[in-house]
Every structure is written in structure tokens, then in C-alpha cells.
C-alpha positions as CSV (number, residue, x, y, z in Angstrom):
1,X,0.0,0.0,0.0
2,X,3.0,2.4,1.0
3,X,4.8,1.9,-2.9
4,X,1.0,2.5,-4.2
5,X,0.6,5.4,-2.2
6,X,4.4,6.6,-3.2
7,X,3.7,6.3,-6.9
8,X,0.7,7.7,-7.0
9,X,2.0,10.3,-5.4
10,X,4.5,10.9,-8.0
11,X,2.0,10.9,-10.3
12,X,0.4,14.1,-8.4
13,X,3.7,16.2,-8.4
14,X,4.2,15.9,-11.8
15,X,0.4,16.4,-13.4
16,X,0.6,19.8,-10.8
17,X,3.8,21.0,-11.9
18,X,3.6,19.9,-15.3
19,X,0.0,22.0,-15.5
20,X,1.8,25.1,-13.6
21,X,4.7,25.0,-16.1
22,X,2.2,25.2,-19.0
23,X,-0.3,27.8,-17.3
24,X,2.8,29.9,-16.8
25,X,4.3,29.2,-20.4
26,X,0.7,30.7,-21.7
27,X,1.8,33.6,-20.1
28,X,4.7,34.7,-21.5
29,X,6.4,34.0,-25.5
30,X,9.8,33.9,-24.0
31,X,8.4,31.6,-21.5
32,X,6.5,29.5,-23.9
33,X,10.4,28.9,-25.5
34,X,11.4,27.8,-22.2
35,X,8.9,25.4,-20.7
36,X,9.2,23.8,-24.7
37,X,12.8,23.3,-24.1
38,X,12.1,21.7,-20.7
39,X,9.6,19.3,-22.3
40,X,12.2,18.2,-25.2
41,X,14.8,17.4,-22.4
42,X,12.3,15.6,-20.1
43,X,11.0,13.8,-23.3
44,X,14.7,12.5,-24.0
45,X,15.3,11.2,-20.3
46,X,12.0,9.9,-20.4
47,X,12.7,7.8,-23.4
48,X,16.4,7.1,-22.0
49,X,14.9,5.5,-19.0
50,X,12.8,3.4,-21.0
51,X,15.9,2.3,-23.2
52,X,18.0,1.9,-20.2
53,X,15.9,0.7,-17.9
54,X,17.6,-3.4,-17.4
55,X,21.0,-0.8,-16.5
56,X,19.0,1.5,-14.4
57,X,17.1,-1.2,-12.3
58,X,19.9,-2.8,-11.4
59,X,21.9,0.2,-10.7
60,X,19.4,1.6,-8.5
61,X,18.3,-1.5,-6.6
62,X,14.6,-0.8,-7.1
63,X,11.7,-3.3,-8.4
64,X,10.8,-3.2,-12.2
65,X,7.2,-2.7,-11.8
66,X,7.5,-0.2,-9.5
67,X,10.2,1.6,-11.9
68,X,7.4,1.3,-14.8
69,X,5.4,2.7,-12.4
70,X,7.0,5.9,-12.1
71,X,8.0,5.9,-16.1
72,X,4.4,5.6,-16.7
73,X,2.9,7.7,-13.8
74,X,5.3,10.6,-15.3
75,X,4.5,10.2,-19.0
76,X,0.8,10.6,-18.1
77,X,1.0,13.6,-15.9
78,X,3.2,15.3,-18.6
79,X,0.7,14.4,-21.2
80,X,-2.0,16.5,-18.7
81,X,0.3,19.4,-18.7
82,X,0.9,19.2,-22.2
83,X,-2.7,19.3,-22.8
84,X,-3.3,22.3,-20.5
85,X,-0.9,24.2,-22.8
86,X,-2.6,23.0,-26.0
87,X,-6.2,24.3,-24.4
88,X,-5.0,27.8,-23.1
89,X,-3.0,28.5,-26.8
């Protein structure tokens, strides 16, 4: 109950600040720029954990489905924030 609780979790902080980023990115042009850089970087380690993610699980010492977890969990809340910026454009 305490990993479900943790992911979720997870899951919360980044759907919140993904949203904020994006609210705030409306905002501004230069902004805008910025939070899109942000996204491209996030979207490359997101897709490096996936590739890497045998390496990382054993490096870390952490259980797979609970790594996927948090790879998923993350992709989904950054899709939210990504679709905050999409309605507010």
C-alpha cells in the first residue's frame, strides 16, 4: 500500500507542476520557448529510462514494476500538462 501510495504520489507532483509549467508558459512568449525546451529534455530522459531501464534497475536496486510505475505515472502527468498548454494557446 505504501509503494502505491508513493507512486501515485508521483503521479500528483508531476500532473501539478507539469500544468503550472504550462499555465505559466501561456503567459509569457519567452516563457513559452522555455517550458518547450524543458519538455524536449524531459521527453529524452523519459525515453532514455525506457531504453536503459535493465542498467538503471539494477543500478538503483529498485523493483521493475515499480520503476514502470513511475515511467508511466510521469509520462501521463506530462501528457496533462501538455494538454493544459494545448487548451489555453
Amino acid at each position: 500500500m505504501t509503494k502505491a501510495t508513493a507512486t501515485l504520489n508521483t503521479f500528483v507532483m508531476v500532473a501539478v507542476a507539469s500544468s503550472f509549467f504550462c499555465w505559466l508558459a501561456t503567459l509569457h512568449p519567452t516563457a513559452l520557448h522555455f517550458i518547450r525546451a524543458v519538455y524536449a529534455l524531459t521527453l529524452c530522459l523519459w525515453a532514455l529510462g525506457w531504453i536503459l531501464d535493465d542498467a538503471l534497475i539494477v543500478k538503483f536496486k529498485i523493483d521493475v514494476l515499480q520503476y514502470r510505475a513511475v515511467l508511466v505515472g510521469s509520462g501521463v502527468g506530462i501528457a496533462i500538462g501538455l494538454g493544459v498548454i494545448l487548451c489555453r494557446s
